[in-house]
C-alpha positions in Angstrom: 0.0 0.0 0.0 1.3 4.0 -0.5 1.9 6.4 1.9 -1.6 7.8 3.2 -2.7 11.1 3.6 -3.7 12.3 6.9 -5.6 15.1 7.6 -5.2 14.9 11.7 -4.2 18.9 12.2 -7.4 20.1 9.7 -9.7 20.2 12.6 -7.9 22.6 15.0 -6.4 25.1 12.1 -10.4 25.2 10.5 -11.5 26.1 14.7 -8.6 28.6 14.8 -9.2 30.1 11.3 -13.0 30.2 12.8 -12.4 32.9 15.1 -14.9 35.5 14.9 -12.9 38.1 17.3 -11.7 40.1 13.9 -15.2 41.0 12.8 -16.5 41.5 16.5 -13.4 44.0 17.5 -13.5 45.5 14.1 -17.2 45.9 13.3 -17.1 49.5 13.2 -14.6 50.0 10.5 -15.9 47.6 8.8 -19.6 49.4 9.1 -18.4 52.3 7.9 -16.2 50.3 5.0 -19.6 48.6 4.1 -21.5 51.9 3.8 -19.3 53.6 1.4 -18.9 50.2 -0.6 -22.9 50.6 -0.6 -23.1 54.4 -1.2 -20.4 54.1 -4.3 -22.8 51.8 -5.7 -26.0 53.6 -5.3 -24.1 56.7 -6.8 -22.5 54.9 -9.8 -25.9 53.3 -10.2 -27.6 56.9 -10.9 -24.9 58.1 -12.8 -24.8 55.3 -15.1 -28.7 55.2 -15.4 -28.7 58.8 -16.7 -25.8 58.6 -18.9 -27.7 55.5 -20.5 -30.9 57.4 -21.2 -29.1 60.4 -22.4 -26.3 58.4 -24.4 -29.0 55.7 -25.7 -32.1 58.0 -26.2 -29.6 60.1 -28.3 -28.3 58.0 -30.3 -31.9 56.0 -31.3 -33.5 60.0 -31.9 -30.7 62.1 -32.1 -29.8 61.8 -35.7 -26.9 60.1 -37.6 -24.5 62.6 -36.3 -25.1 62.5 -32.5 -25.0 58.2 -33.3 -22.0 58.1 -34.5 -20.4 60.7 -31.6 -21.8 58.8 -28.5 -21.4 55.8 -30.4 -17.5 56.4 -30.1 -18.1 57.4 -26.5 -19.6 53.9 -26.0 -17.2 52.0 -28.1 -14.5 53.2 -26.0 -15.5 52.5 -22.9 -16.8 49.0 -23.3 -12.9 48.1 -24.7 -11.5 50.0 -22.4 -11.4 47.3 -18.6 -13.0 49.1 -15.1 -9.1 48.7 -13.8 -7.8 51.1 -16.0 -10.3 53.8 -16.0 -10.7 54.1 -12.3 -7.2 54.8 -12.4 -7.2 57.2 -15.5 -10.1 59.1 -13.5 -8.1 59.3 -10.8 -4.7 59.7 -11.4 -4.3 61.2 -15.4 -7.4 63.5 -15.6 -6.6 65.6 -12.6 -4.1 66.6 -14.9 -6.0 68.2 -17.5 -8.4 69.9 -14.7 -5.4 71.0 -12.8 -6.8 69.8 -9.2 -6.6 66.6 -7.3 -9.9 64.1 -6.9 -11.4 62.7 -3.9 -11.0 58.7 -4.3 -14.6 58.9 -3.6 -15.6 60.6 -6.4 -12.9 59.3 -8.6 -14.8 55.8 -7.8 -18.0 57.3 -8.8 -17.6 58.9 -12.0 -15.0 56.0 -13.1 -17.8 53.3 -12.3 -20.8 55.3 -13.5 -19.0 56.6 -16.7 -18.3 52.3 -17.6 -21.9 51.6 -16.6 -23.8 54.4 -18.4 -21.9 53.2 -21.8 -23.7 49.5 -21.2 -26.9 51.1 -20.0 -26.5 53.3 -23.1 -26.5 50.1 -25.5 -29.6 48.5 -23.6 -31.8 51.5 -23.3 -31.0 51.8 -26.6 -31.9 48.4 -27.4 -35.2 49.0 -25.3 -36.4 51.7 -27.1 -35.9 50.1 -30.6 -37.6 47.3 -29.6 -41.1 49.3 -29.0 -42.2 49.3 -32.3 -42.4 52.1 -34.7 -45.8 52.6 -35.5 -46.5 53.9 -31.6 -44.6 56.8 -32.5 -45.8 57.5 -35.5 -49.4 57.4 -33.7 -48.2 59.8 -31.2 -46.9 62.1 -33.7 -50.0 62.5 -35.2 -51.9 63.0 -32.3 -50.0 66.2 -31.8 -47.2 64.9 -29.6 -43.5 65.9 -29.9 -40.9 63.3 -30.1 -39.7 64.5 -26.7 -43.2 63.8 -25.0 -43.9 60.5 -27.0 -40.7 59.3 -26.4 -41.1 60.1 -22.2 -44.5 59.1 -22.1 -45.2 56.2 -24.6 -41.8 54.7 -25.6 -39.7 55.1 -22.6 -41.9 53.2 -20.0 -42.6 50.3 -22.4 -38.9 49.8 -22.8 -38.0 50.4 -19.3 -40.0 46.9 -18.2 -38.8 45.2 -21.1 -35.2 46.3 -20.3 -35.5 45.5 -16.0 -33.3 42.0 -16.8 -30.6 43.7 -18.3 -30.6 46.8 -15.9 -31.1 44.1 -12.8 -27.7 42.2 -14.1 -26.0 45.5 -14.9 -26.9 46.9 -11.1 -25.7 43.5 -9.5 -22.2 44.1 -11.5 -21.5 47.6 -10.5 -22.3 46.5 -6.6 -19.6 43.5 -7.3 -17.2 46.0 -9.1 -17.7 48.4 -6.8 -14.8 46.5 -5.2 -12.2 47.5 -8.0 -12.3 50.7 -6.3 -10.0 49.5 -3.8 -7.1 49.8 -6.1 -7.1 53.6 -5.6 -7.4 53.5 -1.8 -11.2 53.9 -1.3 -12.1 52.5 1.9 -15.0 50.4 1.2 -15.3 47.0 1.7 -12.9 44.8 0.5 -9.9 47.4 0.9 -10.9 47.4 5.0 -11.3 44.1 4.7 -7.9 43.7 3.7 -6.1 46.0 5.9 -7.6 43.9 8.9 -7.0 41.0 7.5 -2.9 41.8 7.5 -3.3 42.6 11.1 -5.0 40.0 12.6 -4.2 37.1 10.5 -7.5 35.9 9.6 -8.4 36.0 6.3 -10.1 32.8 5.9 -13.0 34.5 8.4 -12.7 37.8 6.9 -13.1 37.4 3.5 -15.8 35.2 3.8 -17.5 37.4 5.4 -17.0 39.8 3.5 -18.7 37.4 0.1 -21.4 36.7 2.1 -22.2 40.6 2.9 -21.3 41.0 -0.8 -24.1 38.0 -1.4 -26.7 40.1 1.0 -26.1 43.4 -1.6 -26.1 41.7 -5.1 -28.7 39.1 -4.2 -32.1 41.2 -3.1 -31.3 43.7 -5.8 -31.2 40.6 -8.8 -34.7 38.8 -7.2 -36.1 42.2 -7.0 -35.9 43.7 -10.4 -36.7 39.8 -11.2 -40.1 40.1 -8.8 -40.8 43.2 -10.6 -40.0 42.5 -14.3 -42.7 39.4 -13.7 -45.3 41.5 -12.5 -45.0 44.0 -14.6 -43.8 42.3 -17.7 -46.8 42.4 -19.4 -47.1 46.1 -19.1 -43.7 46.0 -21.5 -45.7 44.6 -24.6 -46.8 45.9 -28.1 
């Protein structure tokens, strides 16, 4: 027979790695680290919402000119990964403005700038799928393009869009976490910095995927509760 593989010290390093005294004496810090993680997100979210509908609602009624603008806009962004444009926010357009950033608003603008460009291409997806002929009714009822779009077009394609916008939400929570490369204290960064104190990590980033878990996981069944209630308000 071969040499066996015992696992006789597994127990007591699991018990010690179990140790729940780096959350308990920490929980504070880690409180606050969880707001701002949940505050960037919220903030990104709003950014990137209205960047969509002004980038997307632009470029399906804005003309060939104002498509092919924002559509570079778009293009650039979506090759571009979050990494690098948190730091170009952060540390290369200060430059051009002439004044440092807060971290916190670097994360902002850097995470709602990415998201509005793939909120852009599914608003604008949205909106094309309403079919034409509503606006053409609307038109001739009187209605500008501005009101039919806002009243008519826009709410159809905001229920038939709440999947996309529910996955795109859960994503920006998650990378929400990138921010940590330029020294904004949210979650994972604190997380970190008490993890190379105490010695714990096994704990503390578990924790820290579960709380991660608690954010992204309401906000997906949610929009999903609410897309199949209202769903049927979406068609045409």
């Amino acid at each position: 027979m071969g040499d066996s593989i015992t696992f006789s010290h597994a127990t007591p390093i699991l018990v010690e790695k179990m140790n729940f005294t780096a959350i308990t004496a920490n929980w504070i810090f880690l409180s606050k680290a969880l707001w701002i993680t949940f505050s960037i997100s919220a903030l990104s979210m709003v950014l990137g919402f209205l960047i969509g509908v002004f980038v997307g609602g632009f470029r399906t009624y804005g003309g060939r000119f104002l498509d092919i603008i924002l559509g570079f806009y778009v293009d650039t962004i979506r090759s571009v990964p979050l990494l690098v444009v948190l730091l170009w926010v952060y540390f290369a357009f200060p430059l051009i403005i002439g004044r440092s950033i807060d971290v916190y608003v670097a994360a902002v603008v850097g995470l709602g700038v990415q998201l509005g460009a793939y909120m852009a291409e599914t608003i604008r997806a949205g909106l094309t799928s309403v079919r034409q002929g509503q606006m053409s009714a609307a038109l001739a009822l009187g209605m500008s393009r501005v009101d039919a779009v806002r009243t008519i077009i826009l709410p159809q394609a905001l229920i038939r869009m709440l999947p996309s916008l529910g996955s795109l939400f859960v994503s920006i929570i998650k990378d929400s976490a990138i921010a940590s490369v330029i020294a904004v204290p949210e979650l994972l960064r604190q997380t970190q910095i008490i993890a190379g104190k105490t010695y714990q990590p096994f704990i503390l980033y578990t924790a820290a995927m579960l709380v991660y878990f608690s954010l992204c996981f309401p906000v997906a069944r949610g929009i999903d509760m609410i897309y199949r209630r209202y769903s049927h308000l979406g068609s045409s």
